[in-house]
Structures are given as structure tokens and as C-alpha cells.
N, C-alpha and C positions, 0 to 999 in steps of 0.2 A: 577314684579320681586319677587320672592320667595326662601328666604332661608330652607336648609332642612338640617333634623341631626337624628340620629339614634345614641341609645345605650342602653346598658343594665341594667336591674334593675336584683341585685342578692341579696335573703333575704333582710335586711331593706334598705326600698328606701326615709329614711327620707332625705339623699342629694339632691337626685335628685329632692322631692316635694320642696325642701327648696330656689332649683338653679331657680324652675319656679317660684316659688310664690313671691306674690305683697308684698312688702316692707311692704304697712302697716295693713296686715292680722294677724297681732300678738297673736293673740289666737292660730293659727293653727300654729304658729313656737313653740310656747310653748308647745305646747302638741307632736311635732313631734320631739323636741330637746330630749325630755325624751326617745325618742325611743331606741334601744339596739338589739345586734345581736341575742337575742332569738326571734325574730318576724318572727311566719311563713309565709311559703309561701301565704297561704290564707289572710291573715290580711294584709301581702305586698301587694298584688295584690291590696285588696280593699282599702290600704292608696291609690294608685296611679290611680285608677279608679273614687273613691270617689274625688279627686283632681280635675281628667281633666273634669269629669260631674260636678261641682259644681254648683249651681242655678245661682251665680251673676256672674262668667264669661258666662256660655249661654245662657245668657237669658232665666230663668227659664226654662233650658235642650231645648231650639225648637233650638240650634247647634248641638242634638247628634244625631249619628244615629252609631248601631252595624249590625258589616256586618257577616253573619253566626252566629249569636246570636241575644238576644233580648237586649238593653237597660234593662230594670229593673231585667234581670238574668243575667247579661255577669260573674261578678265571678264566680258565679256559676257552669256554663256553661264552663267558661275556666277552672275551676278547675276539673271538674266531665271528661271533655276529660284529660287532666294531669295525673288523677287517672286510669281510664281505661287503657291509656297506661303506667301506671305505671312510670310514670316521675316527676314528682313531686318537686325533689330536682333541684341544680343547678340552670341556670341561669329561674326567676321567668316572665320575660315578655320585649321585647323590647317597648321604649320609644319613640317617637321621633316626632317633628315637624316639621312645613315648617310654617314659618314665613314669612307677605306681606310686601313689599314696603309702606309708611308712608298714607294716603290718595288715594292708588291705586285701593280699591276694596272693595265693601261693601261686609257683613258679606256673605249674601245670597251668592255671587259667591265663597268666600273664601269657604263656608264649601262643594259646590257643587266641587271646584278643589280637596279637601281634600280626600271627598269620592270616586272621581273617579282616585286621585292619589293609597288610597289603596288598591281598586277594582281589580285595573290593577296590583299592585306589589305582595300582598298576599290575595286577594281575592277566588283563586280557592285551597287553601288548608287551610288558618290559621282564627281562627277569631280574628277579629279587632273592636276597638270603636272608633271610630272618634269623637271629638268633639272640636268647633270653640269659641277660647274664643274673650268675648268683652271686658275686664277688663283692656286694657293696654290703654290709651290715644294716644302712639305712632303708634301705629300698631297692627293689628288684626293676630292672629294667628292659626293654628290648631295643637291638638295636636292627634296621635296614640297611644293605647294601643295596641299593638299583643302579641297575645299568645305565647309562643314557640312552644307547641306541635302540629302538625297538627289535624285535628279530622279525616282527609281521612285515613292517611298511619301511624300516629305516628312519624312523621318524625321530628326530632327538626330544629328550624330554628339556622341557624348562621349566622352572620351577616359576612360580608366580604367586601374589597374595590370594588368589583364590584357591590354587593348591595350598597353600598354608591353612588358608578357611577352613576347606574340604578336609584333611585333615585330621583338624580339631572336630568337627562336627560328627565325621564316621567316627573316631575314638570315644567321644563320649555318647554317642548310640549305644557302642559296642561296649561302653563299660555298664549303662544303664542296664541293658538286658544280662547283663553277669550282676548284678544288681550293686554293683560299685558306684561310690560319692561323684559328683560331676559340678565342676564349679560354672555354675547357672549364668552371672551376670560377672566375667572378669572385670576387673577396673585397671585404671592404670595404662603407663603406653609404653613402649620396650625402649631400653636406654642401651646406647651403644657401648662397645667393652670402654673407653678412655673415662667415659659418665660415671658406668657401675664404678671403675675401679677407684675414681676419685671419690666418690660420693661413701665407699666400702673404707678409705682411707682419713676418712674424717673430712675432706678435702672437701670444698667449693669448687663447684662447676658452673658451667656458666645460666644454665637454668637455678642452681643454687643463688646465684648471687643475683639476680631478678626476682626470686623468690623471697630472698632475705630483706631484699631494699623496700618491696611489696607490704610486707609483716611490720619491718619499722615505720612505713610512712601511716600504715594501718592504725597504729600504737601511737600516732601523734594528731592523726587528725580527727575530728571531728564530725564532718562533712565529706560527702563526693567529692565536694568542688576542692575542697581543701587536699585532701587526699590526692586528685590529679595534679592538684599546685604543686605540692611538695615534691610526686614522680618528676615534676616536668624538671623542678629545678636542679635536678639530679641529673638530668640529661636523657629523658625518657620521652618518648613519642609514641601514641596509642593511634591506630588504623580502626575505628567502629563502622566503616561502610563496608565492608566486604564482610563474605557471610559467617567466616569467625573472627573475632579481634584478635585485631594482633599488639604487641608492642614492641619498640624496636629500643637495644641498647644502644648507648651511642658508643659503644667499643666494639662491639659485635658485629659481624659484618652482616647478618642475615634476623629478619624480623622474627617475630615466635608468637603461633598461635598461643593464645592466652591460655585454652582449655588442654593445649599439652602439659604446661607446667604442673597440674595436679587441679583437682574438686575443687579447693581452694581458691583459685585464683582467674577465677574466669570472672566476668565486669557484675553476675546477676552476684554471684559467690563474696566477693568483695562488696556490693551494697549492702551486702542480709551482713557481713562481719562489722560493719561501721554500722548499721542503724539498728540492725538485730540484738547484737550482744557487744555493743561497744559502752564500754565505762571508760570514766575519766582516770587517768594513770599519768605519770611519771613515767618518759623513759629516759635511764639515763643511757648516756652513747661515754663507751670508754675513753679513756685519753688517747691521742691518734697516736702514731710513729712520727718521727720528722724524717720525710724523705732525702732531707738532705742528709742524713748520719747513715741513713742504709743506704744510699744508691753513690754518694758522691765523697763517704767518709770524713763528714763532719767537716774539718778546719783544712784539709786539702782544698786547692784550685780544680774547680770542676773541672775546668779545660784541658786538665792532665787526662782526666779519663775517657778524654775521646783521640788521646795521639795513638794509640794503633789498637786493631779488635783483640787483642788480648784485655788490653785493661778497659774495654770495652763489655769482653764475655764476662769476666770476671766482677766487676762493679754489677751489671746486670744480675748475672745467677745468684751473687747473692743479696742484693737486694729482695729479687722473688722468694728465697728462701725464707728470708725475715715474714713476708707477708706471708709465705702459707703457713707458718710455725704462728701469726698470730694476726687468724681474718680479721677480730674486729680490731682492732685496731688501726687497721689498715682499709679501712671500708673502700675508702675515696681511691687509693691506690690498685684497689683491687678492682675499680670499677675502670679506672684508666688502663689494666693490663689485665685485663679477665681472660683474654685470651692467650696470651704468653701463660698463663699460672698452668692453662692446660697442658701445654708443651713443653713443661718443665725439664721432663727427662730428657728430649731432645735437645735441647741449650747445657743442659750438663756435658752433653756426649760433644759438642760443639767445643765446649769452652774445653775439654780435656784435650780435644784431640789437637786446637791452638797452643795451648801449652805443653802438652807433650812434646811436640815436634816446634817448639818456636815460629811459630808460625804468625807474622804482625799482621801482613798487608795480602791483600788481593795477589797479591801476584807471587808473594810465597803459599797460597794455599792451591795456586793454579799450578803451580811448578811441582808441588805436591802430590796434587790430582794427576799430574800428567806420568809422573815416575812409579806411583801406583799402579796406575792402567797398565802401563808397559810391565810390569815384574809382574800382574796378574796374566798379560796374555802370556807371556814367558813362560810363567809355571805351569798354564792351560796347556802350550803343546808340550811340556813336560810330561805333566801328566796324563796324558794323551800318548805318550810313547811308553810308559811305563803301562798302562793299562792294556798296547800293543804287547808288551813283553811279556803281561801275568795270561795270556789268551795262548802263547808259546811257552809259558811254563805249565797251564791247565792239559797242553796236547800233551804235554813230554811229562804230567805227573809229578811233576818238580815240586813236591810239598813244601820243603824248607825254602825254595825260591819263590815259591808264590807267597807263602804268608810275610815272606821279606820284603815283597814289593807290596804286598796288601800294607802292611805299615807305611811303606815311602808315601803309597798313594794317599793315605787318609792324613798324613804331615800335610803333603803339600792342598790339600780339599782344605785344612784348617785356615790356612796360609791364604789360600785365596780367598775362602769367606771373608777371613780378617780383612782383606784388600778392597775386597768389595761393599763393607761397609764403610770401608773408609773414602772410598770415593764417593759413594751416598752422602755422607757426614759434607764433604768438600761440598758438596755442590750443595746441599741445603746452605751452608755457611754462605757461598756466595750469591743464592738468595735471599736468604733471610738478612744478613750483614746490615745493610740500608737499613730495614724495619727495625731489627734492635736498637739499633744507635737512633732513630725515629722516636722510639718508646723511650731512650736515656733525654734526650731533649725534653720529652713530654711531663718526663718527670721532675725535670730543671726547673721547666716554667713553671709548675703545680710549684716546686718548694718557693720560687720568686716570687711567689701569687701571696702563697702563706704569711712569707717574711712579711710582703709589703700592707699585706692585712692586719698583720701585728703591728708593723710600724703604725699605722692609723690607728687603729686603737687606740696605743697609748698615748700618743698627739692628740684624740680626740678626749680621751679624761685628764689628760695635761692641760686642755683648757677650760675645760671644766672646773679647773679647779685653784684657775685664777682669779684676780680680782680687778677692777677696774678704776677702785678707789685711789686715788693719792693719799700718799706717806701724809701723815701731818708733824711739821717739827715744829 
């Protein structure tokens, strides 16, 4: 069995070296953490070349073999085609591997499927370096470096869901005739990194919490009809005329095929769990939160927490906090900010950088943004003259001058990363800003909803439990 993936590297591919590499290679994360969006094409290519040939995952290179190129030229060589056709910019090299099954295939067969999987996919126009790392304990894998540019026609390659197909399909040919496992019928559908990580985090996402509301309504009804009642009064809307159903959150900005959510949860899937194997049950729903003690701190005046976006970020982040520390209890909440719970880290990074720097209103985070920008371009031709002077210490041999500037320069690259995320941070804040303080409102009204449901309540068995008779004296 073989899995396979394909993607692109565009200028610096410290991500993509940092997603493969062995936990404990720590020199090479440190020198790749420093990387930054000035790194050309050529120095990309050869971070990601120089990675997948490395001596201690091939065994001192006897896994690599370049196909339309040489092994000790392949940058080269992919760059000098690049240049001829004049393509150079854009995307710098597709990535991708095909990963064994645990104990199913020694290196030799691994790197021979490898080579003859990209012989066969982009063998007759692109060149490729193939090479089979042994560095993992779990599983032997190979990885591809391809070119984009053709060296035949010039033609760029793009990758597409039917090269993704293709593939899958020549890999598990090629592992059948090595007479290797092949997973016949995959299920399931590919979840984006923010999804995986939430859902790896114990965390509720936003397919989780469509799924969760599904399962409870599941567990109380009896019927179809009952069943869509209770969705709907949740604030759910189902599409059955088009050719998959969909259902639409009412927080979520975008409908959802049913049969993405899982087996489970498609309309035929949900009739056979209510009429197939449904028994009568009990369920109970935990005690909620009062959103007034997490969002508006209990016996405080809400209205304090909307005079400026600090006690704005701050009442917000941790209100969500409370909720993801305890979903059910927070059902209802969770349904009204399902999509804030996702952007969690981003509203951290928000609410810190308001408080670090004092920051209340629109117009100090503008004033903000604006002195950042300026100390960024400042340091830019900074280090722009400094990188002029280590080019005049390389001619002149100046060892101790150069590594003295090589230090100045990677201060000040620190410096301006810092800067530039922070001018990221600014401008998300003054979009986002309206929206949060939108969601603190939304959570006002829900607690004013609650109070005034409780108030009725107990007015309505206060009279219940009077009497109509006259005193007799």
C-alpha cells in the first residue's frame, strides 16, 4: 500500500522542508526558520533538492536517481531549462511523495516503484529527481522533485485533480505488480490543515458541530418529520432539490453537502439511524454556561465592555476560551460563534498585540500600522546596504567582516518579519473589529433572551400557584 501527494513549492519552501523533516534535525530547522520571502528561485529549488538527496536519509545518495538530468547537476539543469524558456518566476518546482505501508517493502523495491511511478507520469517531458528516504523508523518513503518547465516544448506543468487521480492509480498498479496491499475502495474526503488540527485537538469544527447537533437531534426524535423539526429549530435549513443535499448553518457562511460530513449523515444514512436502529432513550443535555459570566463578567455593566477594542478583544477571547474548554455546555454558543471558535489563534494574536502596545481605537492601531510600515521599509534599504557591503567583503575575503554582517543582516530579517506580521495582525484587527464587537452584541441578546425566558417561567408557575378563592373570616 502506497500513499501519494503532490504540491507546489512557490519561492521559499522553508514550510514544506520543515512538514518533511525529522523532528530531531535541529540545525536544519534553525537555519530554515530564518528563511524569508527574498529567496530566490534558485536557492528554493536547491533548499528542496539538497533536502530530499541528503546523505543520511539515502544512504549516502545509492536511493537517488534523476530522470532527464544528472544527480550532481539537476539545479542546474532545471534552472538553465527555466531560463531558456524564460519562466523562471511563479510556481518554483512540484513536491510530492508516495509513502509505504509499515514493514511492506524494502528500500530497493521502494525506490524502483518510485522511479518507474515518475518515468510513467512525467518522464517524456519534465525532469525529475527521485529519491527514497530511510530516515523514518515507521515507514520508508520517496520523495519527487519536478520541474515545472518542460525542457521539450516549454510547457508549464499544473497540477490538477486528475493528475492527483493519475497518480494514485499508476502507484497502486505499480505496487499490485510488486505484489503490495492497495486500498481498493478509500472512504472519506480530505480535511483542510485548520479541520485536521482542530478535530487532532479534541476541538469542534465546524463540520463537528453540524455533526454533533445531527447525532442529538437523532437521539430525541422519533420520526423524520420530528427529526427535521427539531434541526430547523436550531436554525438549520436543508436544500433536497439539487443533486446532493445540502444543509445550511445559520452561522456559517457557506451550505454543506450532507455526504461530505461522513457515511453517517447523508438524508438515506439518517432515515435507516431513526427507523433502522433507533430505540427510545433519555438524552440528557448538560447544564449550559450563562453567557453573561463568560462574555460580560457576571455583575459588571455590559456597556463597559464595548468602550474601546481592548475590553472588547479581551471579554471576547475569553469568553471563546471558556467555550472551547467546554463544548457541551456551550452548545447554543457554539452554534452562534462556530466560526470565531475556528480563528481562535488569530483573536489571541489580535487581542495581544492591542494590549501590548495600548492600543483602544481605530485610529491608534492605524497610527500603529503606519510606524511599522515605515521602520519596515527603513530596515529593507538597511539591509539592502548591508547585503551591498557583505558582496564587498566576499571580493576582499574579509571572513571576520562578512560573518559580522551576516549576523547584522539576519537581526535585522528578524526585525522585519516581526514588522510584518504585525502590520498583518493591524489590518486583520481593522477588519475583523466590527465583526467581533457584532458577535459581543449577538451574545448580549442570547443572554437577554435567556434572562427573559427565565423571568417567564417563573411568572408562569407563580401563577400557577395561586388561588382564586376569597380569605373567609
Amino acid at each position: 500500500m502506497a500513499v501519494t501527494s503532490l504540491w507546489r513549492v512557490k519561492g521559499y519552501v522553508g514550510k514544506v522542508i520543515l512538514y518533511a523533516m525529522n523532528e530531531n534535525k535541529t540545525r536544519e530547522k534553525e537555519i530554515i526558520a530564518t528563511g524569508n520571502d527574498d529567496t530566490t528561485p534558485e536557492s528554493a529549488l536547491n533548499d528542496l533538492i539538497s533536502y530530499t538527496s541528503r546523505d543520511e536519509a539515502t544512504n549516502l545518495k545509492q536511493y537517488v536517481t534523476a530522470i532527464n538530468c544528472e544527480p550532481e547537476t539537476v539545479r542546474e539543469e532545471m534552472m538553465a531549462t527555466k531560463r531558456f524558456f524564460e519562466k523562471t518566476d511563479g510556481t518554483v518546482a512540484y513536491h510530492g511523495y508516495q509513502s509505504f505501508a509499515e514493514g511492506e517493502v524494502t528500500p530497493e523495491v521502494a525506490h524502483k516503484i518510485g522511479v518507474a511511478l515518475a518515468k510513467e507520469l512525467w518522464g517524456e517531458k519534465y525532469e525529475v529527481l527521485v529519491t527514497t528516504h530511510l530516515d523514518k523508523d515507521s515507514h520508508l518513503h520517496n520523495h519527487f522533485v519536478l520541474n515545472t518547465v518542460s525542457f521539450v516544448d516549454g510547457v508549464k506543468f499544473h497540477r490538477t485533480k486528475r493528475d492527483y487521480q493519475k497518480m494514485r492509480e499508476v502507484s497502486d498498479r505499480l505496487c499490485r505488480e510488486y505484489s503490495l496491499s492497495v486500498i481498493e475502495h478509500p472512504k472519506g474526503h480530505g480535511k483542510n490543515y485548520a479541520e485536521w488540527r482542530a478535530e487532532k485537538n479534541g476541538e469542534y469544527t465546524k463540520n463537528g458541530i453540524i455533526k454533533r447537533d445531527i447525532d442529538e437531534c437523532i437521539a430525541v426524535a422519533m420520526n423524520e418529520k420530528q427529526f427535521y423539526r427539531e434541526m430547523m429549530s436550531r436554525g438549520y435549513t436543508f436544500n433536497f432539490d439539487r443533486k446532493y443535499a445540502t444543509i445550511f448553518h445559520p452561522n456559517f457562511p457557506k451550505a454543506r453537502r450532507m455526504k461530505t460530513l461522513g457515511e453517517e449523515y447523508t438524508p438515506e444514512a439518517i432515515k435507516e439511524r431513526l427507523h433502522g436502529r433507533w430505540q427510545p432513550r433519555q438524552f440528557v443535555f448538560p447544564e449550559q454556561d450563562d453567557p453573561e459570566k463568560l462574555f460580560f463578567d457576571g455583575d459588571r455593566n455590559n456597556n463597559d465592555v464595548f468602550r474601546d477594542w481592548q475590553t472588547v478583544y479581551v471579554h471576547f477571547v475569553f469568553g471563546i476560551t471558556v467555550i472551547r474548554e467546554r463544548p457541551d455546555e456551550n452548545r447554543e454558543l457554539m452554534r452562534l460563534l462556530g466560526d470565531e471558535i475556528i480563528k481562535f489563534d488569530k483573536r489571541v494574536e489580535e487581542q495581544n498585540l492591542l494590549l501590548d502596545h495600548n492600543l483602544r481605537t481605530d485610529a491608534d492601531v492605524e497610527d500603529f500600522k503606519k510606524e511599522a510600515s515605515e521602520e519596515m521599509e527603513y530596515l529593507s534599504e538597511a539591509r539592502q546596504k548591508m547585503r551591498n557591503e557583505l558582496k564587498c567583503a566576499v571580493r576582499a575575503n574579509a571572513l571576520p567582516r562578512q560573518n559580522e554582517i551576516k549576523a547584522d543582516i539576519k537581526q535585522l530579517t528578524g526585525r522585519i518579519g516581526q514588522l510584518r506580521k504585525q502590520v498583518k495582525i493591524c489590518d486583520r484587527i481593522l477588519t475583523q473589529e466590527p465583526k467581533v464587537e457584532k458577535d459581543l452584541h449577538v451574545v448580549k441578546d442570547y443572554a437577554e433572551k435567556m434572562k427573559r425566558k427565565e423571568v417567564e417561567r417563573h411568572e408562569h408557575i407563580g401563577r400557577r400557584s395561586r388561588t382564586s378563592r376569597q380569605d373567609v373570616t
